[in-house]
Structure formats: structure tokens, C-alpha cells
LUMDOMAR-132947 format. One record per residue: x, y, z of N, C-alpha, C, O in turn; residue number from 1. Coordinates in steps of 0.02 Angstrom, whole numbers, plus 32768, in hexadecimal, padded with zeros to 4 digits. Atoms other than C-alpha are relative to their C-alpha. Layout:
residues N
node nu = X nv = Y nw = Z cau = X cav = Y caw = Z cu = X cv = Y cw = Z ou = X ov = Y ow = Z pos = NUM $
...
end
This chain:
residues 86
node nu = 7FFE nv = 801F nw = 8041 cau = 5E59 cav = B63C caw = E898 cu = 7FBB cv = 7FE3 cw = 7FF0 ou = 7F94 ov = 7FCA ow = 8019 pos = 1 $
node nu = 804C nv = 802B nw = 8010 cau = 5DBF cav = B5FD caw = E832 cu = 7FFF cv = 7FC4 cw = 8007 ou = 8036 ov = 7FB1 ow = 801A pos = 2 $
node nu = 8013 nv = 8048 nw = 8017 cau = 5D87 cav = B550 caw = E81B cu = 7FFE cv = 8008 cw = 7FAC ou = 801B ov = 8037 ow = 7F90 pos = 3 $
node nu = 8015 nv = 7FEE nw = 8030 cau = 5D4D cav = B53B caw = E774 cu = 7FA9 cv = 800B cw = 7FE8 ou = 7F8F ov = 8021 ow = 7FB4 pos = 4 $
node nu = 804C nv = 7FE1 nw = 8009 cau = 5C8A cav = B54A caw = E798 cu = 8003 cv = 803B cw = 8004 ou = 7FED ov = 805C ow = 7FD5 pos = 5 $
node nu = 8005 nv = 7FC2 nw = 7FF0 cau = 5CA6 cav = B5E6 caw = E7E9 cu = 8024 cv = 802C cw = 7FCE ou = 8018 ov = 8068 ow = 7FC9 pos = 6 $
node nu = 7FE4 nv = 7FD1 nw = 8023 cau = 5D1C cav = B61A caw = E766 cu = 7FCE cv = 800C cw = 7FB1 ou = 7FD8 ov = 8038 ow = 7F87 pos = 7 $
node nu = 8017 nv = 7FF6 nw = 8044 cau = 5C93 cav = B5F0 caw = E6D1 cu = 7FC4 cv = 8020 cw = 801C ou = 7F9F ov = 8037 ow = 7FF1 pos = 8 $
node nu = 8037 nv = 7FD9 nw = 7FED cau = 5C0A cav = B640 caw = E748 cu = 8017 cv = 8045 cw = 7FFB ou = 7FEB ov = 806D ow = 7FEB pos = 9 $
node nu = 7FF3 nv = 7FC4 nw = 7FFF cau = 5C64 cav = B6D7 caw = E74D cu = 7FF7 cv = 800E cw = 7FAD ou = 7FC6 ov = 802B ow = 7F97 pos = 10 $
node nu = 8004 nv = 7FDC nw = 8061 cau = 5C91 cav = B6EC caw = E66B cu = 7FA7 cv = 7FE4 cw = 7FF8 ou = 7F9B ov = 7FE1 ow = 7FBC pos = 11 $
node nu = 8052 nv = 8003 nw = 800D cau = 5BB8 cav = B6BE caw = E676 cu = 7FF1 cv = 803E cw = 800A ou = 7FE5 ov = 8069 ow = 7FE0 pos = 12 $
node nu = 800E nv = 7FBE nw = 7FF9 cau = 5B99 cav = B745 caw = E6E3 cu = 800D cv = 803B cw = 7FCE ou = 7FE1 ov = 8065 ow = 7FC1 pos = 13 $
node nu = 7FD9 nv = 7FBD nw = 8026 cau = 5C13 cav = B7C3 caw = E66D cu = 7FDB cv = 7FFF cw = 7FB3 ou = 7FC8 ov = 8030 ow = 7F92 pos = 14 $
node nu = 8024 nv = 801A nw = 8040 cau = 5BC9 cav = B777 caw = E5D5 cu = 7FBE cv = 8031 cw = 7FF5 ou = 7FB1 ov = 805F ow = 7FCE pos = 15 $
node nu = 8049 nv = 7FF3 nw = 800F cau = 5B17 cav = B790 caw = E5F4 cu = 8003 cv = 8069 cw = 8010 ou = 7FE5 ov = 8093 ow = 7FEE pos = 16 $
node nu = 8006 nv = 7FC4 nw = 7FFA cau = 5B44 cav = B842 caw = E647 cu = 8012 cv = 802E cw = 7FCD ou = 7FFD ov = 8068 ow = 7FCC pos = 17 $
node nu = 7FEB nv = 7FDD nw = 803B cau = 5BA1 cav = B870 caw = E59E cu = 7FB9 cv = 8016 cw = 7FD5 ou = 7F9D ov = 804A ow = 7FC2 pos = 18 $
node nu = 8058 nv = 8000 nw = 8020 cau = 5AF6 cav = B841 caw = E552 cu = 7FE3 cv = 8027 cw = 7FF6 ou = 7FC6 ov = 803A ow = 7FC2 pos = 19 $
node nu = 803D nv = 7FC7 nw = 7FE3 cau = 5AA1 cav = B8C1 caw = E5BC cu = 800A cv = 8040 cw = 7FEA ou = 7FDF ov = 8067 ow = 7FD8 pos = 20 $
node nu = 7FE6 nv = 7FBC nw = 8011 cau = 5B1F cav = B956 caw = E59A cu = 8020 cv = 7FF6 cw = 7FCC ou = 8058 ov = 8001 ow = 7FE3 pos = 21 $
node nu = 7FEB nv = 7FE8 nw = 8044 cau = 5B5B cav = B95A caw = E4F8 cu = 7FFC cv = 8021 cw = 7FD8 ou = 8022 ov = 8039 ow = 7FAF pos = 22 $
node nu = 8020 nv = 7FB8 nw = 802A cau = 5AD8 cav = B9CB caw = E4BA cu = 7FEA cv = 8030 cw = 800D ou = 7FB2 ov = 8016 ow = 800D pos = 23 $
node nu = 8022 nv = 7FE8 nw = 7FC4 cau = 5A93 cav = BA4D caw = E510 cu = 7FB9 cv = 800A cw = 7FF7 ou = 7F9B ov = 8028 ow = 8023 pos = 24 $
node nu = 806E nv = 8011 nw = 7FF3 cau = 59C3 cav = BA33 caw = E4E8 cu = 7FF5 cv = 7FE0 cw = 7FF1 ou = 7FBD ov = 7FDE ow = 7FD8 pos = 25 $
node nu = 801C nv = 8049 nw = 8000 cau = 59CB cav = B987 caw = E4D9 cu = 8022 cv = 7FC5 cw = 802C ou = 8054 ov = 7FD0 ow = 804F pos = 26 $
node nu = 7FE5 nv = 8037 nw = 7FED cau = 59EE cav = B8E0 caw = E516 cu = 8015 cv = 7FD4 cw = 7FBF ou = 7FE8 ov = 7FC9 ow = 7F96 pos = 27 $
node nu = 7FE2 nv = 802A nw = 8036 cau = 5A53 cav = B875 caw = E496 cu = 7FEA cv = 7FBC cw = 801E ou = 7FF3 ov = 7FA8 ow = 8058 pos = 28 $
node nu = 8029 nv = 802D nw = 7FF1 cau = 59EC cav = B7DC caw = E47F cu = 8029 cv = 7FBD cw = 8016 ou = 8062 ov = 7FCD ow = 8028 pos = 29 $
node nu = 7FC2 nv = 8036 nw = 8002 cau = 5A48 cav = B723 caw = E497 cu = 7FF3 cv = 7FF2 cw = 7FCA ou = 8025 ov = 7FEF ow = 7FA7 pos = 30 $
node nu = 7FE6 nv = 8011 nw = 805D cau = 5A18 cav = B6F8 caw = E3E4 cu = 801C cv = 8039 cw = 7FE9 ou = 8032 ov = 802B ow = 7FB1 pos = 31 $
node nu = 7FE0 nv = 7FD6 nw = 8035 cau = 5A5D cav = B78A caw = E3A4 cu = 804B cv = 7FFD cw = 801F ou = 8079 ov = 8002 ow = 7FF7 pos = 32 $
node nu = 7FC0 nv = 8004 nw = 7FEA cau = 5AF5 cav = B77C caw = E418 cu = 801C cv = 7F94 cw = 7FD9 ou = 8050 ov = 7F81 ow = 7FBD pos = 33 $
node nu = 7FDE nv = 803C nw = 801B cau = 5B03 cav = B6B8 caw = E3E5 cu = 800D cv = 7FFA cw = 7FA8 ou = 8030 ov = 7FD0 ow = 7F8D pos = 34 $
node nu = 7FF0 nv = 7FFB nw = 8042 cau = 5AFC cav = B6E9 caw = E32D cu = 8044 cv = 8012 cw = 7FF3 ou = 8069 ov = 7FED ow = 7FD2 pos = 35 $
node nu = 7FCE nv = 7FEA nw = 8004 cau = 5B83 cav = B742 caw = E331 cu = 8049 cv = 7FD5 cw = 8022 ou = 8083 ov = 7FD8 ow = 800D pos = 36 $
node nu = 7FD7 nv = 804C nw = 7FD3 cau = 5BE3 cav = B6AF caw = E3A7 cu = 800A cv = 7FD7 cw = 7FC5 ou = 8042 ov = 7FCC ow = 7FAC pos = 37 $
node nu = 8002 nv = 8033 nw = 8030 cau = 5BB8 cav = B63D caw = E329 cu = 7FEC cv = 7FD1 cw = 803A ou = 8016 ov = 7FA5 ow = 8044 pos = 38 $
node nu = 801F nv = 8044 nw = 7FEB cau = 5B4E cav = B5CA caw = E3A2 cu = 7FB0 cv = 8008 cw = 801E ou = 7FA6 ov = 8040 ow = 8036 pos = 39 $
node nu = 804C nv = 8001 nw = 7FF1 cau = 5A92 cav = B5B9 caw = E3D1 cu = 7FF1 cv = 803C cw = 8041 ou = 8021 ov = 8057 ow = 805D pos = 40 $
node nu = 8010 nv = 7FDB nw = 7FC4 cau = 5A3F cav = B626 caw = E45C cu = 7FFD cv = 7FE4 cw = 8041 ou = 8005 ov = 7FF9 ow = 807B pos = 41 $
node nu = 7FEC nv = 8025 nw = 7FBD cau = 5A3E cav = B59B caw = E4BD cu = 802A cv = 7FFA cw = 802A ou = 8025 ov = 7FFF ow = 8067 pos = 42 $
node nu = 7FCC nv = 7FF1 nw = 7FF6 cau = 5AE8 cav = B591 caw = E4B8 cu = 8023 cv = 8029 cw = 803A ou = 8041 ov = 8018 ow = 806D pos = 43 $
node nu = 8002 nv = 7FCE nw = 7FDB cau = 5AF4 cav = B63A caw = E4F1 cu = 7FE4 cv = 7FF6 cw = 8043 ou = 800B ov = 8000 ow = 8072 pos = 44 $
node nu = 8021 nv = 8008 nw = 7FC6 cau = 5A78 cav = B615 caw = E57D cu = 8029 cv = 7FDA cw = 803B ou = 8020 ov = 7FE9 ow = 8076 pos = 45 $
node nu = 7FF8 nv = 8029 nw = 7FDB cau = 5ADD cav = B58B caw = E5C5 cu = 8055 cv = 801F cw = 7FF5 ou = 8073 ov = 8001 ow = 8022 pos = 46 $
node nu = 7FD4 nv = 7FCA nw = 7FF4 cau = 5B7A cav = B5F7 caw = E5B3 cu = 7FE9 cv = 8028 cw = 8049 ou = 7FFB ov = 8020 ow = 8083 pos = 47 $
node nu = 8019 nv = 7FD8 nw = 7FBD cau = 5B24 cav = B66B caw = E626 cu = 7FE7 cv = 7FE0 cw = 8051 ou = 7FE5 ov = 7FF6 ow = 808A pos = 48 $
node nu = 8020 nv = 8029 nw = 7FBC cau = 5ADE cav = B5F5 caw = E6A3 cu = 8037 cv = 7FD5 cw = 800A ou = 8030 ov = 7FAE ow = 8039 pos = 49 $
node nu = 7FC8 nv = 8033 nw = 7FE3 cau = 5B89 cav = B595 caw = E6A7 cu = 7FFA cv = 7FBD cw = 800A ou = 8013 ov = 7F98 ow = 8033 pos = 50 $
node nu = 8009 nv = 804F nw = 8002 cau = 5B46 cav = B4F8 caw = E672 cu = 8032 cv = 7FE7 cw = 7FC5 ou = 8043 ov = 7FAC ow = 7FCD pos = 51 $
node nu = 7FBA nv = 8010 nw = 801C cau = 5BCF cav = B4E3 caw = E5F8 cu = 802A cv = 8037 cw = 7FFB ou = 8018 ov = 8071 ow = 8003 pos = 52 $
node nu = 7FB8 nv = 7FE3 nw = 8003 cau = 5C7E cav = B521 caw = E5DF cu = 8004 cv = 8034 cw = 7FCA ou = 7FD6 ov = 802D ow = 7FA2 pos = 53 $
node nu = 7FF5 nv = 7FDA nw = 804D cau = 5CAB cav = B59E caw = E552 cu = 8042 cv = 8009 cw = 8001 ou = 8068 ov = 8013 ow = 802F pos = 54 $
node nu = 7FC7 nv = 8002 nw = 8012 cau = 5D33 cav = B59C caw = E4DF cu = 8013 cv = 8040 cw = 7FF6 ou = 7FEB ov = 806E ow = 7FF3 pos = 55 $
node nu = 7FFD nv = 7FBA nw = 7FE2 cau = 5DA8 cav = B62D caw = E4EC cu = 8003 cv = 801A cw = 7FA8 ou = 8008 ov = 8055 ow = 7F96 pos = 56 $
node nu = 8015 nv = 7FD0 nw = 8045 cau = 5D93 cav = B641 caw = E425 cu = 7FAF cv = 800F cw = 7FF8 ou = 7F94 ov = 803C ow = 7FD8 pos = 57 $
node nu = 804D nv = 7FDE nw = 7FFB cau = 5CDE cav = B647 caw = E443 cu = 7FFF cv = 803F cw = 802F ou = 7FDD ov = 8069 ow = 8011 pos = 58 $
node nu = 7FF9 nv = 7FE4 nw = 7FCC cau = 5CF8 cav = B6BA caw = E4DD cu = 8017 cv = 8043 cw = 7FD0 ou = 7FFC ov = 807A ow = 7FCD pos = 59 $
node nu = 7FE1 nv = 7FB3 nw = 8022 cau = 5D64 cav = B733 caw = E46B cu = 7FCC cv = 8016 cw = 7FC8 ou = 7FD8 ov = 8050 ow = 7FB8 pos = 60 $
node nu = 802A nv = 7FF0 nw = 8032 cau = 5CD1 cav = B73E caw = E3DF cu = 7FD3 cv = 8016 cw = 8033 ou = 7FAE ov = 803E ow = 8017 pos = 61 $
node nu = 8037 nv = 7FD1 nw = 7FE9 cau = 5C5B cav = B77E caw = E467 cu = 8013 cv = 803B cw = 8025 ou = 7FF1 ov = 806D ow = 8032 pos = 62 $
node nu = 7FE3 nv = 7FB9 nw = 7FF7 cau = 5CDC cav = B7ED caw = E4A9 cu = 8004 cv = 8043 cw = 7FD1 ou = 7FFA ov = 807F ow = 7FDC pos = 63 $
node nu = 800B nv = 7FC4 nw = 8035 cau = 5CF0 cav = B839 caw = E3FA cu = 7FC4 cv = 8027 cw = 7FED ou = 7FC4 ov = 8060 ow = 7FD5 pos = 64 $
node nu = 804C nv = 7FE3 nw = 8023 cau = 5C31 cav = B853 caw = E3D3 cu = 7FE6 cv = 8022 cw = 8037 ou = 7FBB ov = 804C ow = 8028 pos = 65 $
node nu = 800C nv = 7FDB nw = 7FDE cau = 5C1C cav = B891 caw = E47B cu = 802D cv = 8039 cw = 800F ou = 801E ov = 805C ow = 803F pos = 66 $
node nu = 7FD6 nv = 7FD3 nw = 7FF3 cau = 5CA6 cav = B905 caw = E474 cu = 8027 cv = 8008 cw = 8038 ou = 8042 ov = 803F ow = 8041 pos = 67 $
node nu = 7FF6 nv = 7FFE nw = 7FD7 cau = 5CE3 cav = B8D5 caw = E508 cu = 8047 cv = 7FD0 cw = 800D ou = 8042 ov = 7F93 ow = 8004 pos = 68 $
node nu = 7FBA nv = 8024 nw = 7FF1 cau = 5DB0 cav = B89D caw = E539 cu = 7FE1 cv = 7FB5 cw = 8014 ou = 7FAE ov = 7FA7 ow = 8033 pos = 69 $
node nu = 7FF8 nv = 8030 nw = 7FF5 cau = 5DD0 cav = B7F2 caw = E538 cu = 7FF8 cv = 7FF1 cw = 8050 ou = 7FCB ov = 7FCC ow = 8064 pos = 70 $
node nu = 7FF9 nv = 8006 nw = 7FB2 cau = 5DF7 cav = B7F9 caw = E5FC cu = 7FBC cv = 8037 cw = 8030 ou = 7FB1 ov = 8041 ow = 806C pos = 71 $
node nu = 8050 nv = 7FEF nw = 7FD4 cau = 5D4A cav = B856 caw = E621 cu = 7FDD cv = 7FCF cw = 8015 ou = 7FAD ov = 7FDE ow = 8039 pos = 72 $
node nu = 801D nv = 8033 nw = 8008 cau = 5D19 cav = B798 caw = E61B cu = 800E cv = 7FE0 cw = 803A ou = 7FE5 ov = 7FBF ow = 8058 pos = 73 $
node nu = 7FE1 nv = 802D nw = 7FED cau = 5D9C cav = B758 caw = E682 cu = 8004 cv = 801C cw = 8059 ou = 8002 ov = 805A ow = 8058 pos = 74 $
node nu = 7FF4 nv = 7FEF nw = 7FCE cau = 5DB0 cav = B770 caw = E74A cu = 8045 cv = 800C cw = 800D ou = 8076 ov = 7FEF ow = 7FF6 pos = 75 $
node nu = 7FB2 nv = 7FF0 nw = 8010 cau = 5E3F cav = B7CF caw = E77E cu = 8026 cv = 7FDD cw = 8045 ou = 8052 ov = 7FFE ow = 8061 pos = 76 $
node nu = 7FDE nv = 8028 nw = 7FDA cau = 5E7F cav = B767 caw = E7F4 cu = 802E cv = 7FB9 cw = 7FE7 ou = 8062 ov = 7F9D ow = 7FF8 pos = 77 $
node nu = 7FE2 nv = 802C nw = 804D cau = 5E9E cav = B6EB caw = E763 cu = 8025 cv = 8009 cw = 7FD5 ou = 804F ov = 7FDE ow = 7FCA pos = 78 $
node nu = 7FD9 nv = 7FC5 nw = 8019 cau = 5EE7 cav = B76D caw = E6F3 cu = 8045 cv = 7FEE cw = 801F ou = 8070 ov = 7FCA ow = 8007 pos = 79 $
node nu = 7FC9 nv = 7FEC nw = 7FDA cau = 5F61 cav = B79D caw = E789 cu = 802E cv = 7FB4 cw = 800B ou = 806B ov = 7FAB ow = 8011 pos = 80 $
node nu = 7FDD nv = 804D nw = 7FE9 cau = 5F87 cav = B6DF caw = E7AA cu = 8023 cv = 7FCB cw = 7FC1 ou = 804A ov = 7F9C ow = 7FC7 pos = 81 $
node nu = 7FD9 nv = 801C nw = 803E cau = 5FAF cav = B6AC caw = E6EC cu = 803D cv = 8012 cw = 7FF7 ou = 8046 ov = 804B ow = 800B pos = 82 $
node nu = 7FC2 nv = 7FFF nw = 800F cau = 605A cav = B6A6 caw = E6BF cu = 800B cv = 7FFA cw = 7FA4 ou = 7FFF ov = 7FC2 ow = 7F8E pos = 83 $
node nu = 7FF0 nv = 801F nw = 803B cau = 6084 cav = B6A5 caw = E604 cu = 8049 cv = 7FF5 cw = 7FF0 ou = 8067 ov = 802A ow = 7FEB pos = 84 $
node nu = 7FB1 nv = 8009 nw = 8020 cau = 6139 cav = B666 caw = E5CC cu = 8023 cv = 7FE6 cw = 7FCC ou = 8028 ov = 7FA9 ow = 7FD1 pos = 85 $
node nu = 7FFA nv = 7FFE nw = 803D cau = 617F cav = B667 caw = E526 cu = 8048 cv = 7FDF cw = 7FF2 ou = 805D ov = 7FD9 ow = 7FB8 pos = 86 $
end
């Protein structure tokens, strides 16, 4: 099971790697990825470096612009260990 450093170091890692592949002859910048977030590059930066937390409606706006599932973000050990009940 994660902690929660290790679990916001991991959606950093996925983050910044979305970044990298999203396009194939470029790198998607962090201002152009935080534009689209709706928050600074800094932001973004400290997203990636896991110096703060991200919200999972921020989380789903960089999933959408990166094209990439919600749970490409998320570790699947976390996934497998959520329960939802209605």
C-alpha cells in the first residue's frame, strides 16, 4: 500500500511522463500543460516534484488534455484496493 508521499510521487512521475508523450515531436511544455489545468507552471512543477497534493478535478483536466485515462495517473495497487459502494 502507498503512503501518501509515495502515492503523490508516483501521479508526479505519470504527470510529467504524460507531458513527455502526448505528442510524438514534442515535449508538452508545463505552461502549456498548466494553461489548460487552469493553474500556473509552477503549479504544475510542484505537482511533479510532489511538493503539493493535487486535486482529483485538477488531476482529471490533465488527464483529458493529455489524453490519457484517469487511472494512467493513479497506481494500481490503489485502484485494486478502492472499494466503491453505492
Amino acid at each position: 500500500m502507498y503512503n501518501d508521499q509515495e502515492l503523490y510521487t508516483y501521479i508526479g512521475k505519470q504527470i510529467k511522463h504524460a507531458r513527455h508523450t502526448t505528442f510524438e515531436h514534442r515535449v508538452m511544455t508545463q505552461s502549456e500543460l498548466a494553461k489548460a489545468a487552469g493553474c500556473t507552471f509552477q503549479q504544475i512543477q510542484k505537482y511533479e516534484k510532489s511538493t503539493n497534493k493535487i486535486s482529483l478535478c485538477k488531476l482529471d483536466k490533465i488527464a483529458q488534455y493529455t489524453r490519457k485515462p484517469l487511472a494512467y495517473f493513479i497506481p494500481n495497487v490503489v485502484m485494486d484496493s478502492t472499494t466503491i459502494s453505492g
